[in-house]
C-alpha positions in Angstrom: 30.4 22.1 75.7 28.3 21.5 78.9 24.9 19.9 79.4 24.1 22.4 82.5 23.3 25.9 81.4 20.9 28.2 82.8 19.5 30.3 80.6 16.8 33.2 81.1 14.7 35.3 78.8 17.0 33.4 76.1 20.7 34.5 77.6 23.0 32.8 79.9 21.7 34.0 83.3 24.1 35.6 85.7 24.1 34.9 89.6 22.5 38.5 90.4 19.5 37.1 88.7 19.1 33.7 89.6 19.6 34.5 93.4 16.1 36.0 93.9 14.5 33.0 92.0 16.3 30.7 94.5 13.6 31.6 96.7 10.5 31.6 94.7 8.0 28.9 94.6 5.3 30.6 92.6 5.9 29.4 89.2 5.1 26.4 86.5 7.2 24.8 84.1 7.6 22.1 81.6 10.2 18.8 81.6 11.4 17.4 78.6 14.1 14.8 77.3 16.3 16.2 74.5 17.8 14.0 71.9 19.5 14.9 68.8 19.0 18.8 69.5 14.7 17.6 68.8 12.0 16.6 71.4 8.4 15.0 70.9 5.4 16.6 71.6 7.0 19.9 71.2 2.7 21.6 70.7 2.0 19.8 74.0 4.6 20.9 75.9 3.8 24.6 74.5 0.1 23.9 75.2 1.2 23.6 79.0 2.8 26.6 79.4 0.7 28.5 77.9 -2.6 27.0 79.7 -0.6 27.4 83.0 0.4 30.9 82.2 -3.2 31.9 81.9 -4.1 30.0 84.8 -1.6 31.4 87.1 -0.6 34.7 85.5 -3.8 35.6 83.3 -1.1 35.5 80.5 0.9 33.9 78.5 4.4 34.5 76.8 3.8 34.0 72.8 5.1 30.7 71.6 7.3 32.0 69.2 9.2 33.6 72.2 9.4 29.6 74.1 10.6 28.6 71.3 14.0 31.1 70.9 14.6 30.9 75.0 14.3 26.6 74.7 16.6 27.2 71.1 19.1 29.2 72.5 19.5 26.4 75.7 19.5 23.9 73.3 22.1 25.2 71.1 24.5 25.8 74.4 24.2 22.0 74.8 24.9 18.7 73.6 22.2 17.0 71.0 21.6 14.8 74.0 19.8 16.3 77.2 17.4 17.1 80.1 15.7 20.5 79.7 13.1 22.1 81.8 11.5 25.3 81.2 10.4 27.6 83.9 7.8 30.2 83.8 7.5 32.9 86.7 6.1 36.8 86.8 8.7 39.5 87.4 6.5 40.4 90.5 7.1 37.3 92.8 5.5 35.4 95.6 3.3 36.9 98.3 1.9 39.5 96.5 -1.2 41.0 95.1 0.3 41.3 91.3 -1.8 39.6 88.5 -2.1 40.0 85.0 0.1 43.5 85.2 3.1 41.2 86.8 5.5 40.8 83.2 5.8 36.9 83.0 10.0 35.6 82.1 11.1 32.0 81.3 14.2 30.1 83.1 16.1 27.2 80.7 17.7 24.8 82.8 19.7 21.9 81.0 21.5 18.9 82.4 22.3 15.3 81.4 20.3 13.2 79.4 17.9 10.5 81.4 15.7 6.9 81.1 14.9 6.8 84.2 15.1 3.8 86.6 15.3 0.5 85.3 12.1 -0.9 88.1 10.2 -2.9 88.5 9.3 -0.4 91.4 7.5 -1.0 94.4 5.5 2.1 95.3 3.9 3.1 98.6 0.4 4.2 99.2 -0.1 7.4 100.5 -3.0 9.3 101.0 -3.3 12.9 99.5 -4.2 15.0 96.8 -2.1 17.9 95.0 -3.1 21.4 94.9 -4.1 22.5 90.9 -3.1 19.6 90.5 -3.9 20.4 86.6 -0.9 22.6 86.7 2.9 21.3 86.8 3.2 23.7 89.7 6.6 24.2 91.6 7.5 24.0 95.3 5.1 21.1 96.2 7.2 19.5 99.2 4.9 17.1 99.5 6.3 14.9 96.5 10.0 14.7 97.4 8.6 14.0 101.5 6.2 11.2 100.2 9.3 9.7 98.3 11.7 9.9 101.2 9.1 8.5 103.7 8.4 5.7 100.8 12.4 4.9 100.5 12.7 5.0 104.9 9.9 2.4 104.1 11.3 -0.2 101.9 9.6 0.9 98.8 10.9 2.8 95.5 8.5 5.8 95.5 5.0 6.4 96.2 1.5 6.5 94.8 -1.1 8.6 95.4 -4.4 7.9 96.9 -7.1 10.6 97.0 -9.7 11.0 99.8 -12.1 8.4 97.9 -9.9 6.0 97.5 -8.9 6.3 94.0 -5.3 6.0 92.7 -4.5 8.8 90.8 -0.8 9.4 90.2 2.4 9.0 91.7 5.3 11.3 93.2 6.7 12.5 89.7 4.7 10.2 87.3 1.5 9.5 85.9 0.5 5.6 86.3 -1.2 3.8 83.6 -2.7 -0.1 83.9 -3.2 -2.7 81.6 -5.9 -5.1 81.5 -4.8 -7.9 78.6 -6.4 -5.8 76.0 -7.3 -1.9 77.2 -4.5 0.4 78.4 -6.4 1.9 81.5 -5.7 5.5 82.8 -6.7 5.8 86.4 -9.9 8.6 86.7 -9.3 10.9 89.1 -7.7 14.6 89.4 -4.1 14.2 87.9 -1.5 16.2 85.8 -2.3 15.2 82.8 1.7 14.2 81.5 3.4 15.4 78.0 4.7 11.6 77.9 1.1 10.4 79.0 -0.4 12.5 76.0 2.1 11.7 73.8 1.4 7.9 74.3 -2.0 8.1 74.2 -2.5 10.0 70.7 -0.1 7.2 69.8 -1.9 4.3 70.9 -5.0 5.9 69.1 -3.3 5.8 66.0 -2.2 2.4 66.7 -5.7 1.2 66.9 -5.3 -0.2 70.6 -8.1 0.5 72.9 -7.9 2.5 76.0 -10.1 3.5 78.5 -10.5 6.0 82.1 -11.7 4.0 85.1 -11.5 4.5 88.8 -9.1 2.4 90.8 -8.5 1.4 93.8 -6.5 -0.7 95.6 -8.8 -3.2 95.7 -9.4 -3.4 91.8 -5.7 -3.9 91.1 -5.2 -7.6 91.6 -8.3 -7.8 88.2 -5.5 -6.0 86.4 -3.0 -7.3 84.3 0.4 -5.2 84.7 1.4 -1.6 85.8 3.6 1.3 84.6 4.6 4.4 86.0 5.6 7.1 83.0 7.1 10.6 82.6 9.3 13.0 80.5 12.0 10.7 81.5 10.3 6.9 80.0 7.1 6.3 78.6 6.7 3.4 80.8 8.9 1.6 84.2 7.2 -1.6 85.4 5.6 -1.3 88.4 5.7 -4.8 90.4 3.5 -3.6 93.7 1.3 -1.0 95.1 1.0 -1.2 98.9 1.0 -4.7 100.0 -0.9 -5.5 96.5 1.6 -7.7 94.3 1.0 -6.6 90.2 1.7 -8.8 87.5 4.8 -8.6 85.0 3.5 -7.3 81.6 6.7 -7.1 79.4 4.1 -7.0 76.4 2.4 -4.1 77.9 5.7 -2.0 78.4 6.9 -2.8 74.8 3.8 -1.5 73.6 4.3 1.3 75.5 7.5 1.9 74.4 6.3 1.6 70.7 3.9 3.9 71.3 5.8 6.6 72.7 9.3 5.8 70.2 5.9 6.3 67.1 6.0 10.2 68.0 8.2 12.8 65.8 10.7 14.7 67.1 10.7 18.0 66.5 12.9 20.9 66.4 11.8 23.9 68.9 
């Protein structure tokens, strides 16, 4: 049994079908991290397709439909995997189509992940993604910002938007920590399943959180960094820019707890 399968409309795709869609870059999907054949935040994951759907379609495959395509991957598979799920419209790129255009979903499994092991030093780039609300495909600009980051010295890179704000990174959403409050940077961001997850969690938890604006400048009043998605709940983050962050191994256990607090559930 593999981990890589490629499934579409819930069926193993065949190469006539997936060569078209090797070309396509009008599309959303969804990243999760499989483990014993069950996933967390299964409605938030379901929420974003559907939202994006609407958004970029004007309509949405049912969820009971998701659900068999991400079941029939996931039963091709180990327990333990990657999955991501891929919505697109029959009708393609570069043309006029719009709600008419029959919407299909792509499965696409592969080996488990955690992620890096950090702490990571990020550059800071300026720039801001298109809908950035939607976990859009084909935005170049992510892996270039990474590559340029790497050339650089750094890990990855974080984003900086035209007033000054950090507001996400490559592949990740960043969260702060100021010795008491988890703080979510305000500005416009995908907001992640992993992000969402934790922060329902920390509710429950009782420990306080809060959106602010920051900047480079306000990062040396804060107390420890993360960077977080569908892969970890939370990699350490040791320096933005030329600004140094605190270690906060309390912050990332928390974090951790948080996330690790969710139920998995079966699609």
């Amino acid at each position: 049994m593999t981990s890589s399968v490629a499934h579409r409309n819930g069926r193993a795709a065949t190469a006539e079908e997936l060569a078209p869609l090797a070309f396509a870059g009008y599309a959303h999907f969804t990243a999760m991290q499989v483990r014993g054949g069950r996933v967390r935040g299964l409605d938030l994951h379901l929420e974003r397709l559907r939202t994006a759907s609407v958004e970029l379609f004007g309509r949405a495959l049912p969820d009971d439909e998701v659900r068999s395509s991400l079941r029939a991957a996931l039963e091709a598979g180990p327990a333990d995997l990657s999955l991501t799920a891929t919505v697109y419209s029959r009708a393609g790129e570069f043309t006029a189509a719009g709600a008419e255009g029959e919407s299909e979903m792509l499965v696409r499994t592969g080996p488990p992940s955690s992620g890096p092991e950090g702490p990571l030093a990020l550059a800071a780039v300026e720039h801001e993604r298109f809908l950035p609300a939607v976990k859009h495909v084909g935005e170049v600009a992510k892996t270039y910002f990474l590559r340029q980051a790497v050339a650089q010295g750094f890990d990855d890179a974080a984003f900086v938007d035209r007033r000054g704000r950090l507001s996400e990174a490559t592949i990740w959403n960043l969260a702060f920590w100021d010795g008491d409050s988890v703080v979510w940077p305000a500005a416009e961001v995908l907001g992640g399943i992993t992000m969402s997850i934790v922060r329902r969690q920390l509710d429950r938890l009782g420990v306080p959180q809060r959106f602010q604006e920051v900047t480079l400048a306000d990062l040396p009043t804060l107390a420890g960094g993360v960077v977080m998605n569908s892969w970890t709940p939370g990699v350490a983050v040791r320096r933005i820019g030329s600004v140094t962050l605190p270690e906060a191994p309390s912050f990332l256990d928390l974090l951790h707890k948080a996330y690790e607090s969710e139920t998995l559930t079966v699609p």
